[in-house]
Backbone as CSV, one residue per row, in Angstrom:
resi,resn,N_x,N_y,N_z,CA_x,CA_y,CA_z,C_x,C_y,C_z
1,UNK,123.886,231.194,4.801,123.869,229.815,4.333,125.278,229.238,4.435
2,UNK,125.444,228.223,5.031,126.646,227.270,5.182,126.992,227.007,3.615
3,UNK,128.523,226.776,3.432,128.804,226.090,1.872,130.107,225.605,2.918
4,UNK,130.231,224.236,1.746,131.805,223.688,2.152,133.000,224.628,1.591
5,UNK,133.898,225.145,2.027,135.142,225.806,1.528,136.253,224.967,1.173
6,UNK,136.715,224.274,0.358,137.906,223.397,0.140,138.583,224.345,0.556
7,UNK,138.713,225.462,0.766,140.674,225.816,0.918,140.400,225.799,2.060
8,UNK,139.719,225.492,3.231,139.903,225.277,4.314,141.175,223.496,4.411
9,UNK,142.087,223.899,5.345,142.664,222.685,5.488,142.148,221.986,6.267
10,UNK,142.366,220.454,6.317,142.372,219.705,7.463,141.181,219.006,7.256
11,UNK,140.691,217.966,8.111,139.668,217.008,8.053,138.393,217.647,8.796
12,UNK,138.536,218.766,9.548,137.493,219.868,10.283,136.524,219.440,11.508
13,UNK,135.544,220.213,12.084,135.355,219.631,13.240,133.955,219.291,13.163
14,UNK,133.240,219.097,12.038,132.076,218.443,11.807,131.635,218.389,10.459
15,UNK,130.548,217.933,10.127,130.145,217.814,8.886,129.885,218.900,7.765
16,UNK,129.282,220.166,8.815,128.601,221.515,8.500,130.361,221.749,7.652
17,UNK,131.085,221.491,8.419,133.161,221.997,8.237,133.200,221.674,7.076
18,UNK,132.557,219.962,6.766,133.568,219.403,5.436,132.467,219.853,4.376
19,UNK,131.084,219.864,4.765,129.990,219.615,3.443,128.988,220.388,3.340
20,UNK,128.765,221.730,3.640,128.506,222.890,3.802,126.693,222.456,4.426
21,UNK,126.209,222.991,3.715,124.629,222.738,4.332,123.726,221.481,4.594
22,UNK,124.051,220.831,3.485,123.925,218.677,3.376,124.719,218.634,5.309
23,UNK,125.921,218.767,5.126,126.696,218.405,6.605,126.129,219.109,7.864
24,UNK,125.169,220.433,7.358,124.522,221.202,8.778,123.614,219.926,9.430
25,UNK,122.912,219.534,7.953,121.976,218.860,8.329,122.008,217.329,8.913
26,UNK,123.310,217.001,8.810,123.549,215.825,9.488,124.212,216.105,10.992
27,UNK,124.854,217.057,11.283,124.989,217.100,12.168,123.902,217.551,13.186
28,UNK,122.744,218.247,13.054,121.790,218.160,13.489,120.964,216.735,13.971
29,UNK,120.898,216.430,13.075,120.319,214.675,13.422,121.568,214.103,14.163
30,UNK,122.159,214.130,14.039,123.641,213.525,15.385,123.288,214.167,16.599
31,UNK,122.580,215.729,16.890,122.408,216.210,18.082,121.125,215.891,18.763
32,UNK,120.527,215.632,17.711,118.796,215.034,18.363,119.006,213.552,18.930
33,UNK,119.648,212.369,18.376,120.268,211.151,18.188,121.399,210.882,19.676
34,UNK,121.869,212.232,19.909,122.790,211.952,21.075,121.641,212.134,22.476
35,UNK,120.889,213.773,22.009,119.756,214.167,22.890,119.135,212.870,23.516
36,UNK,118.651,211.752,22.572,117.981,210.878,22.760,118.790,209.655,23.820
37,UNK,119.919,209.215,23.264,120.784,208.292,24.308,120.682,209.490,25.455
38,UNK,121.183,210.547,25.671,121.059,211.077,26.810,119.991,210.785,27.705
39,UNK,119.015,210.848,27.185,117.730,210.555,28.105,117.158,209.240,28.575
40,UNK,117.844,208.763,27.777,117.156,207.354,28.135,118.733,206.347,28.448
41,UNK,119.994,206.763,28.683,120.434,206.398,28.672,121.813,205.122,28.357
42,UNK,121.796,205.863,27.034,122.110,204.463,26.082,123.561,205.255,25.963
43,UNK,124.500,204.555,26.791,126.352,204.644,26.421,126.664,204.775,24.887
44,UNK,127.367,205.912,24.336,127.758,206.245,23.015,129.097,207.242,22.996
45,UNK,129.554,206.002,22.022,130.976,207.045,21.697,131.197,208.106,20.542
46,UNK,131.239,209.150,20.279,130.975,209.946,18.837,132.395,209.632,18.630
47,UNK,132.161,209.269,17.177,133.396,209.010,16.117,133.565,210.154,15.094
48,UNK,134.649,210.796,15.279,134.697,212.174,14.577,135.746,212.075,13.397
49,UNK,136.728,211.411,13.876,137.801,210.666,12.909,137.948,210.694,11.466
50,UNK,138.440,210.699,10.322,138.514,210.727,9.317,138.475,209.351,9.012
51,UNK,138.785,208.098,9.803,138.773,206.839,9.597,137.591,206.197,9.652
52,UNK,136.976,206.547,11.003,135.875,206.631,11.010,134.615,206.745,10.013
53,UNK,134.590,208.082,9.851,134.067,208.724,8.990,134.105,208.387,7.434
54,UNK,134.883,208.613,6.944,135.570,208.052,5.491,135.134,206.946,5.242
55,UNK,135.988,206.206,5.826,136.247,204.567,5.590,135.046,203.803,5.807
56,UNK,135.221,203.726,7.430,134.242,203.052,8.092,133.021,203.710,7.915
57,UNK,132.440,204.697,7.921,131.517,205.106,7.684,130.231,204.919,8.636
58,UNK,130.831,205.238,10.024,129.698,205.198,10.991,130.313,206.425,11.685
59,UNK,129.338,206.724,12.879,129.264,208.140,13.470,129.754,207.990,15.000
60,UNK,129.031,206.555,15.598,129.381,206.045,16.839,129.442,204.568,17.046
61,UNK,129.501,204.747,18.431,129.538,203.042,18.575,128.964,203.523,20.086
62,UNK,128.051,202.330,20.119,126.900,202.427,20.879,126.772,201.399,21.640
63,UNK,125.704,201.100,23.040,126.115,200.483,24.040,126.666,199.754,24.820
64,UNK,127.292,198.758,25.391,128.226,197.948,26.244,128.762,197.006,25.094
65,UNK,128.234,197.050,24.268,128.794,196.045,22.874,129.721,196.635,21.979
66,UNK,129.310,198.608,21.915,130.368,199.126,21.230,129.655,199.023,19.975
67,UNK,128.295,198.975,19.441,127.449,198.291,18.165,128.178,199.384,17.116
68,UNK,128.305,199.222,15.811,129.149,200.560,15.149,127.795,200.862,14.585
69,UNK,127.059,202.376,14.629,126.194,202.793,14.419,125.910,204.502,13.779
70,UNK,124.898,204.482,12.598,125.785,205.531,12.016,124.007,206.478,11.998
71,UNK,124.342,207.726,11.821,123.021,208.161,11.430,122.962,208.623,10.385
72,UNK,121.289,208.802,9.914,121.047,209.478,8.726,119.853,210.142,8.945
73,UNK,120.299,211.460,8.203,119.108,212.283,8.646,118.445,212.837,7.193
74,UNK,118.038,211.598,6.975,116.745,211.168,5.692,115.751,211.143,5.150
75,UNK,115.077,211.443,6.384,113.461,211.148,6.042,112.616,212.196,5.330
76,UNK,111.725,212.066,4.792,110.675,213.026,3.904,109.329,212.727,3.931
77,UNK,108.696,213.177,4.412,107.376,212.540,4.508,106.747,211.219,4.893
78,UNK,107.556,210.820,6.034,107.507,209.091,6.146,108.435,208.346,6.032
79,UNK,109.196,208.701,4.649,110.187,207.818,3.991,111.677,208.525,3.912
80,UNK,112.065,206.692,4.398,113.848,207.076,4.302,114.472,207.083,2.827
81,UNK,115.044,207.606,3.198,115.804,208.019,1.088,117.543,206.846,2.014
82,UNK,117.120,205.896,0.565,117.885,205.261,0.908,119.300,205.324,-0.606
83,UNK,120.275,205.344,0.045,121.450,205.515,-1.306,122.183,204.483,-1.542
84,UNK,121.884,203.769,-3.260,122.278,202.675,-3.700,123.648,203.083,-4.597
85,UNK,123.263,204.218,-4.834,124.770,204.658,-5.760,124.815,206.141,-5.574
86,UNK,126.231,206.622,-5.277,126.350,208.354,-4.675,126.543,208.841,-5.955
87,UNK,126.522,210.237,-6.057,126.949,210.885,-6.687,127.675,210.674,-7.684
88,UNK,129.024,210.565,-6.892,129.957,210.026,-8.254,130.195,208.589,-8.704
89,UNK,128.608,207.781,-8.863,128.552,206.647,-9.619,129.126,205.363,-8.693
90,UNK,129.728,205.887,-7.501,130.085,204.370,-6.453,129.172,203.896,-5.959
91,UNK,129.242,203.233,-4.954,127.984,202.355,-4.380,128.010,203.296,-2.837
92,UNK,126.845,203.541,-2.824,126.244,203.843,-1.758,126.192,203.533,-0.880
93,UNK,125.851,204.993,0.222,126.301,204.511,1.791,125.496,202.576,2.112
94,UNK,124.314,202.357,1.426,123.802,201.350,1.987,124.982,199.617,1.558
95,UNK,125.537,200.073,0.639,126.806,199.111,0.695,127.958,199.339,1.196
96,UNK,128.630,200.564,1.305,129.430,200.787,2.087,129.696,201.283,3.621
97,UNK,128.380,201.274,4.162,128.576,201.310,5.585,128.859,200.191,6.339
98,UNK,130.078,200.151,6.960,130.366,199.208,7.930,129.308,199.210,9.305
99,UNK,128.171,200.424,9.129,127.591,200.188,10.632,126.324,199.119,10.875
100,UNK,126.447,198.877,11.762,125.327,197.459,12.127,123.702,198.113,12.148
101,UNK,123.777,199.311,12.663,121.944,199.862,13.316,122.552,201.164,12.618
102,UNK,121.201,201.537,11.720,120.873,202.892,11.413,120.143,203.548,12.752
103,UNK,120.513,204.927,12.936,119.227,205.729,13.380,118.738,206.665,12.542
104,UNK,118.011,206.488,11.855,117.209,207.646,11.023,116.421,208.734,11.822
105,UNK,116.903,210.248,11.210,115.888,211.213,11.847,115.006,212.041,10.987
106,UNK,114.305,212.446,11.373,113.437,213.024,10.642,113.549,214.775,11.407
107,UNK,114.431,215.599,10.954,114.973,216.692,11.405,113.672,217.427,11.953
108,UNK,112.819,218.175,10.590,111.073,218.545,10.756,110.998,218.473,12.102
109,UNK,110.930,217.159,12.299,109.918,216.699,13.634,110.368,216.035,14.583
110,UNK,111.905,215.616,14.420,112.507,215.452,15.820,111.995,214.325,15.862
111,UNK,111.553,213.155,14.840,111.461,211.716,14.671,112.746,211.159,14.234
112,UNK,112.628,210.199,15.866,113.894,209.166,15.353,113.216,207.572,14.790
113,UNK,114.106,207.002,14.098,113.704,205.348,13.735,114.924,204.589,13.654
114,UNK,114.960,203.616,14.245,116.179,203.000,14.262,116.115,201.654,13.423
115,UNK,116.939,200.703,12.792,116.782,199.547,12.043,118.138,198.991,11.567
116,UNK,118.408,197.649,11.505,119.525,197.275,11.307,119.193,196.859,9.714
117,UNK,121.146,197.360,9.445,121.696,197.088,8.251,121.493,196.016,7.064
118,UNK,121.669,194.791,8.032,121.146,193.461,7.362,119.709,193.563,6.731
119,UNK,118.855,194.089,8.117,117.336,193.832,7.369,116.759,195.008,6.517
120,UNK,117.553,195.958,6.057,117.794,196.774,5.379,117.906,196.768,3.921
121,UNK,119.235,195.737,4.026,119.575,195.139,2.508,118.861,194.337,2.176
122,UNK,118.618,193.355,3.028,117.681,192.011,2.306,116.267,192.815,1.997
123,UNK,115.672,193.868,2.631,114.753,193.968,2.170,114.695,195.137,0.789
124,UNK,115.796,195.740,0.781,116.007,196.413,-0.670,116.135,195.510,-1.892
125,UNK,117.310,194.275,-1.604,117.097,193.632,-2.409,116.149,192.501,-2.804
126,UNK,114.935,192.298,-1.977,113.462,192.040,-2.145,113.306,192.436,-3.288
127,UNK,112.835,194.113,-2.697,111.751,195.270,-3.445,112.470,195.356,-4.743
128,UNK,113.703,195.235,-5.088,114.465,195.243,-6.276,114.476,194.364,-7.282
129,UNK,114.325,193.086,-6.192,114.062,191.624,-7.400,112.945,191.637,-7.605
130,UNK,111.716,192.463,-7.070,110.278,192.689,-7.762,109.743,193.842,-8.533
131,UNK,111.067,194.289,-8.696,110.762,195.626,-10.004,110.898,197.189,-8.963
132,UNK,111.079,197.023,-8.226,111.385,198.501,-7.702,112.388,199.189,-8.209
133,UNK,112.594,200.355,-8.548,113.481,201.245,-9.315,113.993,201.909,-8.508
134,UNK,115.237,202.028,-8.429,115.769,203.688,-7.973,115.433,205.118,-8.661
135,UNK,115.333,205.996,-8.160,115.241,206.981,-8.252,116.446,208.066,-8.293
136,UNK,116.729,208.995,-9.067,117.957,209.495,-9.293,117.433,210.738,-8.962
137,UNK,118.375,211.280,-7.744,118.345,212.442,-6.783,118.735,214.036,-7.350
138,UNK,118.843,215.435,-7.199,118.756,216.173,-7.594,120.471,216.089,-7.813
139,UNK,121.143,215.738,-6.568,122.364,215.504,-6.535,123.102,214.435,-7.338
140,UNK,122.114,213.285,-8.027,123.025,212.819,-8.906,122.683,210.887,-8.247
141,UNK,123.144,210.994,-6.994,122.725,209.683,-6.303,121.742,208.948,-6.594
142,UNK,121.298,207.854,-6.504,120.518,206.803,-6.963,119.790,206.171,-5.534
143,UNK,118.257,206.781,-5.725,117.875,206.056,-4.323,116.781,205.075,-4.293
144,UNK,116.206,204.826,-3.351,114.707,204.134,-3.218,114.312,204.938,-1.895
145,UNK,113.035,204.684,-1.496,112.384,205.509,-0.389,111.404,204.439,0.079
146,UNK,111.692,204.272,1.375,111.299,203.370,2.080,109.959,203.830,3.224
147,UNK,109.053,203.007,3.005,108.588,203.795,4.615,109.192,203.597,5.541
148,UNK,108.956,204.621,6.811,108.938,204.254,8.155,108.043,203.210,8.826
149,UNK,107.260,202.784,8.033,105.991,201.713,8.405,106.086,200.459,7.962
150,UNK,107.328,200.565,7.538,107.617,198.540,7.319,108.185,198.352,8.315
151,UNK,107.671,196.906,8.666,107.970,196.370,9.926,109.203,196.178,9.915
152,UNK,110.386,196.441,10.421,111.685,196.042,10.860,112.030,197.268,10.875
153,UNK,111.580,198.519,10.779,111.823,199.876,11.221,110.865,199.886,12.531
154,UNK,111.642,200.371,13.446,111.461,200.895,14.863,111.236,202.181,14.962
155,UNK,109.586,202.395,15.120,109.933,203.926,15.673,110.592,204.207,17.526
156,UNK,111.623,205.014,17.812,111.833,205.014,18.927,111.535,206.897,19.033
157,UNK,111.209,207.928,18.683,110.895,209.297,19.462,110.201,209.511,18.495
């Protein structure tokens, strides 16, 4: 079993490096996610960076536009686990990602879904101004769970 090691130095060379088994599993969905531009051809830059990463909080930047695009490898039965507040009580990747297009994977099954940011939020904060609750994660985070079957999610594999 993967664990993160803090006394390892340095910013490391993937997720599995910084965040032990949570990070296996994202970097997995980054390899299915690249698999996929490979095949069908969609230009992508992997952002490995600590600036990147950290700050900005996307993974790549994606076709002739450079779109900043991040993945998450989320899904559970249909639904994306979406994060309104992390762990330690900040606001969640869904407010702090600078990226424009999610690709969500669904590891299991090698389902991708792609959907932009904007129609993301407006529609969380819909379901929120009509009584939808977050849900508080084993880890502490604060989520909601979305289907894959609302319209402005794309299934693409």
């Amino acid at each position: 079993m993967l664990h993160a090691d803090p006394s390892r130095p340095g910013w490391g060379k993937n997720s599995a490096y910084r965040h032990g088994i949570q990070g296996q599993k994202g970097d997995d969905g980054e390899r299915i996610v690249e698999q996929y531009f490979d095949e069908h051809g969609i230009s992508y830059t992997a952002l490995t960076d600590r600036y990147s990463q950290a700050t900005l909080k996307i993974d790549y930047h994606i076709g002739e536009s450079n779109t900043p695009m991040d993945v998450k490898t989320n899904i559970f039965k249909g639904y994306l686990a979406v994060e309104l507040h992390n762990s330690k009580g900040g606001l969640g990747w869904l407010h702090t990602s600078t990226a424009e297009v999610i690709y969500a994977v669904d590891r299991d099954y090698h389902l991708i879904y792609t959907y932009g940011m904007d129609d993301m939020k407006a529609h969380v904060a819909h379901i929120m101004s009509r009584g939808k609750k977050a849900k508080q994660a084993k880890n502490g985070a604060y989520l909601v769970w979305i289907s894959v079957n609302t319209p402005f999610i794309k299934h693409l594999k």
